[in-house]
C-alpha positions as MATLAB code, in Angstrom:
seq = 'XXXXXXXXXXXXXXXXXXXXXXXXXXXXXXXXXXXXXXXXXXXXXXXXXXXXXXXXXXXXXXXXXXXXXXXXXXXXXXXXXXXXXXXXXXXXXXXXXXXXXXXXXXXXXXXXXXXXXXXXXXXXXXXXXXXXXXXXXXXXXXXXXXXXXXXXXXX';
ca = [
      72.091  129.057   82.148;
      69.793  126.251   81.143;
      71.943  123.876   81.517;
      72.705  125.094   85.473;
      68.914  125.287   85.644;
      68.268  121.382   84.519;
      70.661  120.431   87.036;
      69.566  122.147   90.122;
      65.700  120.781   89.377;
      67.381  117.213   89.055;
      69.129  118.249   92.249;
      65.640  119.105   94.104;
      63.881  116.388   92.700;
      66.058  114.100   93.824;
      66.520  115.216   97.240;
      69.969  116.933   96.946;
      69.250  119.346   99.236;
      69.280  118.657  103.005;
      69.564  115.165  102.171;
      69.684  112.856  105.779;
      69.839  109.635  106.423;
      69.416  108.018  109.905;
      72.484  105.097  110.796;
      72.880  103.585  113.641;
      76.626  103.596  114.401;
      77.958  103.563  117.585;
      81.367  103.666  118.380;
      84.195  102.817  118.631;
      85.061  103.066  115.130;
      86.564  105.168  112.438;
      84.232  107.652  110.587;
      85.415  108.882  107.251;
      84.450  112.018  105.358;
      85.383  113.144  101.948;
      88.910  115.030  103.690;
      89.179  114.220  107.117;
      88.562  111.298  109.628;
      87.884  111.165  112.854;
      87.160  108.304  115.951;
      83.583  107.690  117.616;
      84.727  107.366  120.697;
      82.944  104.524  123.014;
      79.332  104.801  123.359;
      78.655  107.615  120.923;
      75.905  106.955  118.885;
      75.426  108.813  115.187;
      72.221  109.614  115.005;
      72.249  110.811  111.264;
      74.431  111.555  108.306;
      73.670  115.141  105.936;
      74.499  115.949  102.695;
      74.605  118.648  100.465;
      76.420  119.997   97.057;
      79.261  120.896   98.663;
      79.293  119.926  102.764;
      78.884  116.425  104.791;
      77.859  116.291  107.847;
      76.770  113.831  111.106;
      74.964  114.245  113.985;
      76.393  112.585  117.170;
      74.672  111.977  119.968;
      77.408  110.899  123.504;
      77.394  110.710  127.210;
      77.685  113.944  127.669;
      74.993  115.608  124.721;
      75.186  116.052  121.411;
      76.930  118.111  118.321;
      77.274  117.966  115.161;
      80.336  117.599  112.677;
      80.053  119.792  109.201;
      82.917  119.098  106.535;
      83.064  122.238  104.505;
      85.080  122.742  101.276;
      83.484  125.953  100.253;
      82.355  127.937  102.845;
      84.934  129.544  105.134;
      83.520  130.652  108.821;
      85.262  133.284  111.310;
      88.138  130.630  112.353;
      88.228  132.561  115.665;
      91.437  132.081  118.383;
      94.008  129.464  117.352;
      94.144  127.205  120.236;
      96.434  124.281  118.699;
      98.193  123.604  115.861;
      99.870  119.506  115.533;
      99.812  117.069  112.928;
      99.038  119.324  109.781;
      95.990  120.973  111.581;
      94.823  123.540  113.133;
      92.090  123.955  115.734;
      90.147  127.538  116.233;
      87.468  128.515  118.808;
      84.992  130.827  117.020;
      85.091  134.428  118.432;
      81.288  134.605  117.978;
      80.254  131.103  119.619;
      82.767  129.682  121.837;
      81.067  126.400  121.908;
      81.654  126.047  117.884;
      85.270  125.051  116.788;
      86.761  125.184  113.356;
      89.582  122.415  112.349;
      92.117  124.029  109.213;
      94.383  122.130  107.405;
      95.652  121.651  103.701;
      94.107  118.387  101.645;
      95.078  117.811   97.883;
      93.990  119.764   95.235;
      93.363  123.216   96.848;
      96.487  125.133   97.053;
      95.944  127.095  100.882;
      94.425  126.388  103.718;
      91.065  125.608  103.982;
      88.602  125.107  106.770;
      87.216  122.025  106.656;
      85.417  120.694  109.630;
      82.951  122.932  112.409;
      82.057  121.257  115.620;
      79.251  122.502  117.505;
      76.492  121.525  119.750;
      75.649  121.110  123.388;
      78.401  118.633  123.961;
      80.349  121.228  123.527;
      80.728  124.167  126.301;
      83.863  126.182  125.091;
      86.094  124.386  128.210;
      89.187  122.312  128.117;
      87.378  119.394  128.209;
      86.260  119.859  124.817;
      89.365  118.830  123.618;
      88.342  115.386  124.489;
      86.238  115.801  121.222;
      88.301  117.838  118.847;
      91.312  116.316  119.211;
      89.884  113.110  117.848;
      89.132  114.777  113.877;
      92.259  114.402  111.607;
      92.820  116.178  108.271;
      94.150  114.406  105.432;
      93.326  111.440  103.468;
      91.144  109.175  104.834;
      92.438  105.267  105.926;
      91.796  102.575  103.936;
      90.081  100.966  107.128;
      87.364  102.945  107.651;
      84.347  101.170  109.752;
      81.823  104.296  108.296;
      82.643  106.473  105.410;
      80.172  108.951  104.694;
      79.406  109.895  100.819;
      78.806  113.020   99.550;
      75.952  113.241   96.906;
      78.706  113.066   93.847;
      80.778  110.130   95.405;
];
């Protein structure tokens, strides 16, 4: 118990939680996370990266407003209405926010499922043109050629 103790105060005290940084990237380019990837598309700027013990996340700011991207490995939302399932993912509409999406797929280590990634924001507006956006995040192993890869606070 002591032990967990030392290690969240070193956590605090070094700014584990909440922990933000602003970049400057704007696309296009390839953004890596710890399990899935996805493409800035042209003129998307991301505004800031978050971390925590066990989540990444980035703010992106485009044409057409903002949301946010929130890689998950511990945590498991309402996945909501399957609306497509291609290339060893799956991508849900939440039943409680249809502007929030949820991306599924398998990555090594964990033996089921897990939901990985939540989209949301005001770029978002539960149409099909949000799709433009979604379709873009890949689970899996992130390229070698990564323009951005985003640390967690253990990596």
């Amino acid at each position: 118990m002591l032990v967990w103790r030392l290690l969240l105060l070193i956590a605090v005290l070094a700014g584990g939680f909440g922990d933000c940084a602003a970049v400057e990237a704007i696309g296009p380019k390839t953004v890596c996370l710890r399990w899935t990837y996805f493409q800035l598309a042209a003129g998307e700027l991301i505004t800031e990266t978050m971390r925590g013990f066990h989540n990444l996340g980035v703010a992106i700011r485009g044409l057409h407003g903002g949301y946010q991207v929130w890689e998950n490995d511990i945590l498991i939302p309402d996945v909501g209405e399957l609306l497509l399932e291609q290339q060893g993912r799956r991508i849900h509409r939440s039943r409680k926010d249809p502007q929030t999406y949820v991306v599924v797929g398998k990555i090594d280590g964990f033996p089921e499922d897990r939901a990985l990634l939540v989209l949301s924001g005001d770029a978002l507006d539960g149409s099909s043109k949000d799709a433009e956006i979604y379709m873009r995040f890949q689970v899996g192993a992130p390229p070698a050629g990564c323009d951005l890869r985003v640390k967690g606070m253990f990596d």
